[in-house]
N, C-alpha and C positions, 0 to 999 in steps of 0.2 A: 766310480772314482778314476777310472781310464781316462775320462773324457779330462777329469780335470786337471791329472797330469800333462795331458797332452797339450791342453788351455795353459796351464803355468807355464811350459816349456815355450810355447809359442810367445808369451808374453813377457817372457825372457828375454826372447830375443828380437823383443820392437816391433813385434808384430803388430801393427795397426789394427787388422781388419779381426784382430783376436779381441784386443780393447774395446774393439767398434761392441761386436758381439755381447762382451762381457757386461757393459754400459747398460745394450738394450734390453737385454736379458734383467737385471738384478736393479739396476736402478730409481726407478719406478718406486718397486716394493720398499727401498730402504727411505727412496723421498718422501714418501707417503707414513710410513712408521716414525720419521726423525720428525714430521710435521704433526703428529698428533700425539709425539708425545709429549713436544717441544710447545704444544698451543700457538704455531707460529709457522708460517709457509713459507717465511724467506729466511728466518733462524734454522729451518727444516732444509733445504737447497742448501746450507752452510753446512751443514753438517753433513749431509747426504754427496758432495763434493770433497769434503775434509776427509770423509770414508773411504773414499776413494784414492784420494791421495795416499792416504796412509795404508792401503790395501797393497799397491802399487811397489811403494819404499818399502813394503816388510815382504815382498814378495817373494827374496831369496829364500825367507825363511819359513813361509809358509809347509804346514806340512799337506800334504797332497790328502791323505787319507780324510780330512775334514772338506764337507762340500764348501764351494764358494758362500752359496747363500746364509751357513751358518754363521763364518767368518767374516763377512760383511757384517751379519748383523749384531755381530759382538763388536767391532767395530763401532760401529752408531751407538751402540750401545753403551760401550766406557765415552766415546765421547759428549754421549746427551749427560752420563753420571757427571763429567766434569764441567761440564754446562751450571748444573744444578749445581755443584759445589759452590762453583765463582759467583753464582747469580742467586740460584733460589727460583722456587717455580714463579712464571709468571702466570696471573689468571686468562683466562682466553677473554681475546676482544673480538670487535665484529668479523672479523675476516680470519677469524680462529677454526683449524679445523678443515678446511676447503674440502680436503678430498674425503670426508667422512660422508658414507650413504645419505644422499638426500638433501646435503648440502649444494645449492644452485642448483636443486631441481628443476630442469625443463617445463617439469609438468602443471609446475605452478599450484600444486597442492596447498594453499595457504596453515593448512589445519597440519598439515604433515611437517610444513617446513617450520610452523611455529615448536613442534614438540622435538621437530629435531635439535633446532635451536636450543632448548632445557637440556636437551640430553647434552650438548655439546658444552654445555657449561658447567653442566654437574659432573662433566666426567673430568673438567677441569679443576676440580675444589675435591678430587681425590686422592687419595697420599698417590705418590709417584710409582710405590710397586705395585698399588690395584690397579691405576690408570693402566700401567702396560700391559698386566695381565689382559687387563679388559680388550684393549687393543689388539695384542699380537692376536687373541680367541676370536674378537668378532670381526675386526676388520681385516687381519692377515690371515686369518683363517687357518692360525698355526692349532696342532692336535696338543694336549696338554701335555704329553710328553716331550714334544717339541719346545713349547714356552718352559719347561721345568732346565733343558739343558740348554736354550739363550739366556736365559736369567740365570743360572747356574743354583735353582731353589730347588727343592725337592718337589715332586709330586703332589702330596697332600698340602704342603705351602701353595703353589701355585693354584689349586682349588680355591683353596680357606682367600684367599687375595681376589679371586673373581668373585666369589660367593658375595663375603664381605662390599667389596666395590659397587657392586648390584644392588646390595641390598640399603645402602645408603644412599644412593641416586633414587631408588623406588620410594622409601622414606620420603627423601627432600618430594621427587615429583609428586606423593599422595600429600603433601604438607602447603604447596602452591595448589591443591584442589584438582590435581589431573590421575587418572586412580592407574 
């Protein structure tokens, strides 16, 4: 938590090369979480921008004792909630998803990219708190106690939500014939 006091103070006082830092650091991970959970890469860069913004202007009051990375991503967080309030989910189109494992695979797997494809759609036709759970666990690779205090759910919620998510995507894929 030293480090991040030291980060606020700096970025207190217009520190550039502290922003620069902070940017390369956290960025990334919150573009990548606002774009899948958003079904949407450039609604996801709006948001993962707007996080920032707003990271920035509540910085006085930030308190030190919480790391950056959870703070952003409670950030992204109420802002995708109020996404969905105005809008409502949208389903994922072709270009849904980008930075989900496997997605513009190099490798030209055809069989791989086809099922990732299913996965990437069924994860979009899932209510909005499994989809995250599913998300922050396999793609951010947050520990479930971690996903329980960004979502502010409980532990066994936060289970019962991946468990659940999993096992209706498993369903839909053994129901299209793929087991």
């Amino acid at each position: 938590m030293k480090r991040e006091r030291r980060m606020r103070k700096r970025l207190l006082c217009g520190d550039r090369d502290a922003l620069r830092a902070l940017i390369e650091r956290y960025y990334e991970p919150v573009l990548c979480y606002a774009a899948r959970r958003l079904l949407d890469d450039d609604l996801g860069a709006e948001i993962a921008q707007e996080t920032f913004a707003r990271f920035l202007e509540n910085l006085p009051e930030y308190r030190s004792e919480q790391a950056f990375e959870g703070y952003l991503f409670a950030i992204a967080r109420h802002l995708i909630a109020d996404h969905f309030r105005r809008k409502g989910p949208d389903l994922p189109g072709d270009e849904a998803l980008a930075c989900l494992p496997g997605a513009g695979s190099p490798s030209g797997d055809i069989e791989r990219g086809e099922r990732s494809e299913r996965v990437r759609r069924l994860l979009g036709t899932l209510p909005d708190v499994q989809r995250e759970a599913i998300v922050l666990r396999y793609y951010e690779n947050k520990k479930l106690t971690e996903i329980a205090r960004l979502t502010g759910a409980n532990l066994s919620t936060v289970k019962s939500r991946i468990r659940q998510g999993l096992r209706r995507m498993q369903k839909a894929l053994q129901e299209e014939g793929d087991p």
